[in-house]
N, C-alpha and C positions, 0 to 999 in steps of 0.2 A: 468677207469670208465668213459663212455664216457655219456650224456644225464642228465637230471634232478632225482634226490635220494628223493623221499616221500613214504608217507605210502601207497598213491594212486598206486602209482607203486608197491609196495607189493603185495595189495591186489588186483591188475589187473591181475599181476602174479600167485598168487596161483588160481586165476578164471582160467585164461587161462590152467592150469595144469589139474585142474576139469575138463574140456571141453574136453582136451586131453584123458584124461584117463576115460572119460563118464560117469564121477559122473554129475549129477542132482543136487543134496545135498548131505551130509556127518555129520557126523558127528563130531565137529570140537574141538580141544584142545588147548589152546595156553596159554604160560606163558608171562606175562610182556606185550613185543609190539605186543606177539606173539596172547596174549588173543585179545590184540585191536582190531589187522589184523582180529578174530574171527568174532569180534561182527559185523566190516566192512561188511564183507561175509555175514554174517546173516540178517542186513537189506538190503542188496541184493536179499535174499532167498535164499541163497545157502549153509544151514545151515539146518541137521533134529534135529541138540541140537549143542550148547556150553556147554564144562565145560571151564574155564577161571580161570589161575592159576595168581594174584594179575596182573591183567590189569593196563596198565598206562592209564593215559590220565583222570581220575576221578578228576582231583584237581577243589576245586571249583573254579568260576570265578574270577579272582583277583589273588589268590593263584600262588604265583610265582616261588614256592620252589621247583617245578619240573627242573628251571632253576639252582640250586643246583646238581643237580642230573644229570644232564644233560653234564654240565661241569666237576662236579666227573669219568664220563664215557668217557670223552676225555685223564682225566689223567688218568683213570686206561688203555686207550689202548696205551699210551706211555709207560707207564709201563709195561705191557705186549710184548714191541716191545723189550724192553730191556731185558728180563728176558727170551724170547724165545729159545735164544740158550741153556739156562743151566735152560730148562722147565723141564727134567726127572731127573735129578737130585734136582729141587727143592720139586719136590712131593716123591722123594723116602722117606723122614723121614715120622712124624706123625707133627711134627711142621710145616714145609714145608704145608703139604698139610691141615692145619687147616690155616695158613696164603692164601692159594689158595682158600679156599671156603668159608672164614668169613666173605665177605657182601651177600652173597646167601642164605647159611644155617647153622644150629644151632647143627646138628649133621653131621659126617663128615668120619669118621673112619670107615663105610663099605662103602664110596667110592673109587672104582679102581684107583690108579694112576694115570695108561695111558687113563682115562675119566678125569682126572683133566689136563694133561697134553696135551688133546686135546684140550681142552675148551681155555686152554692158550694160545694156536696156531692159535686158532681157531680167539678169540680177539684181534691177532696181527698182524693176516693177512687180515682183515678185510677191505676194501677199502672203504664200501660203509656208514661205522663207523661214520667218520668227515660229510660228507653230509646229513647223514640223522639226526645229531645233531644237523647241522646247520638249517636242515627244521623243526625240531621237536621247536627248540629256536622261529620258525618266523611263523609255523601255526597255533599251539593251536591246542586242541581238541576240536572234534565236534563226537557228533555221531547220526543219527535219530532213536533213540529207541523204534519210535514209530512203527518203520516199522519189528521191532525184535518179530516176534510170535512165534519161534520155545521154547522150553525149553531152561532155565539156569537154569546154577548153577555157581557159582566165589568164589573161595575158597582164604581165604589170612592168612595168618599168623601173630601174635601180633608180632612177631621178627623181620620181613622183615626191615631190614636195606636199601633198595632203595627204595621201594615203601609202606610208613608207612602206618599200619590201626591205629587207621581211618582215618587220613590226607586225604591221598591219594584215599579212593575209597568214597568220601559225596557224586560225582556225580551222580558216579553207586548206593549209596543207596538211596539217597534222590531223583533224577530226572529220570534220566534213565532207572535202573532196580529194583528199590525197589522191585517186586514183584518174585526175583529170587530167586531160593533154594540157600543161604547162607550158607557157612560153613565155621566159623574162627579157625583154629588150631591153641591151646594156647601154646606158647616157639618156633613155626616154621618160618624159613627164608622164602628168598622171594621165591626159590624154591621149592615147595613139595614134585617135585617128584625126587628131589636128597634128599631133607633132611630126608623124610620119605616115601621110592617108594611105599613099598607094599599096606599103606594109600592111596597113589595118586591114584595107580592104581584102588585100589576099588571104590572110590572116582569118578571113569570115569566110570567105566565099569558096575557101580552099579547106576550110572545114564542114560548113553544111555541105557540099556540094559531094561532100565524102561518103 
């Protein structure tokens, strides 16, 4: 991993991809950092809609508990570093794979294995992991909302065990996106479209399609 690991670097990259592939705008989906990189995009303009699956980066100002979470996600990819070799073995039971996806989501048992057992590989091979936790601890969130005209919607879940509602999204409702189509599903993790896909999926396609 050679050069400096931030968000800005994310979200230069999925531009540059745009460019490539001669998207103008898109329509954009992103969970967690993935929502953030969205919203990035979007007061860019390069966004015809967000849905945003519990976006980080919402904690109010002061609020330091992201620094919790942050450092939780350093030991879960230690742990992941360690557990990789005997990764399909650990999802072959039912216990195994409710231990593999119980800080994401809240139902688990029609998830595939080798999708749990990618994820774990996935977060252990990770490089860019340690850096971008260390730029997440030292820049704080910022976002200009003001510049976001396209449609939202940000859906979160009361369950989400890394990124808590409401803790975690006051920004997005009180400063930023107050005026976006909101939808909390009640008992769902931080994932929706693992814990309840065919939901999510509606959930996007019954939004942009609006």
């Amino acid at each position: 991993m050679t050069g400096k690991v931030s968000t800005d670097v994310f979200v230069d990259a999925v531009e540059r991809a745009m460019d490539v592939a001669g998207f103008e705008v898109a329509h954009l989906v992103g969970n967690s950092l993935g929502g953030y990189v969205a919203f990035q995009l979007a007061a860019r303009g390069r966004a015809a809609s967000v849905v945003a699956f519990a976006p980080v980066g919402g904690w109010v100002l002061g609020d330091r508990s992201y620094e919790d979470l942050l450092q939780a996600q350093r030991m879960l990819q230690e742990q992941m570093k360690a557990a990789a070799p005997q990764a399909e073995a650990l999802v072959a039971t039912p216990q195994g794979r409710r231990r593999a996806s119980q800080l994401i989501t809240t139902n688990f048992k029609h998830i595939p294995p080798d999708l749990l057992a990618h994820q774990m590989l996935g977060i252990a091979s990770c490089k860019a992991a340690v850096p971008l936790i260390e730029n997440a601890l030292h820049e704080g969130w910022t976002l200009d909302a003001e510049k976001i005209t396209c449609p939202v919607r940000i859906v979160w879940g009361t369950a989400d065990k890394l990124v808590p509602w409401p803790q975690a999204a006051a920004r997005y409702r009180n400063d930023w996106l107050p005026h976006a189509d909101w939808v909390i599903l009640d008992g769902i993790g931080h994932c929706p479209q693992l814990d309840v896909p065919a939901e999510a999926a509606q959930l996007i396609l019954g939004f942009t399609s609006s």
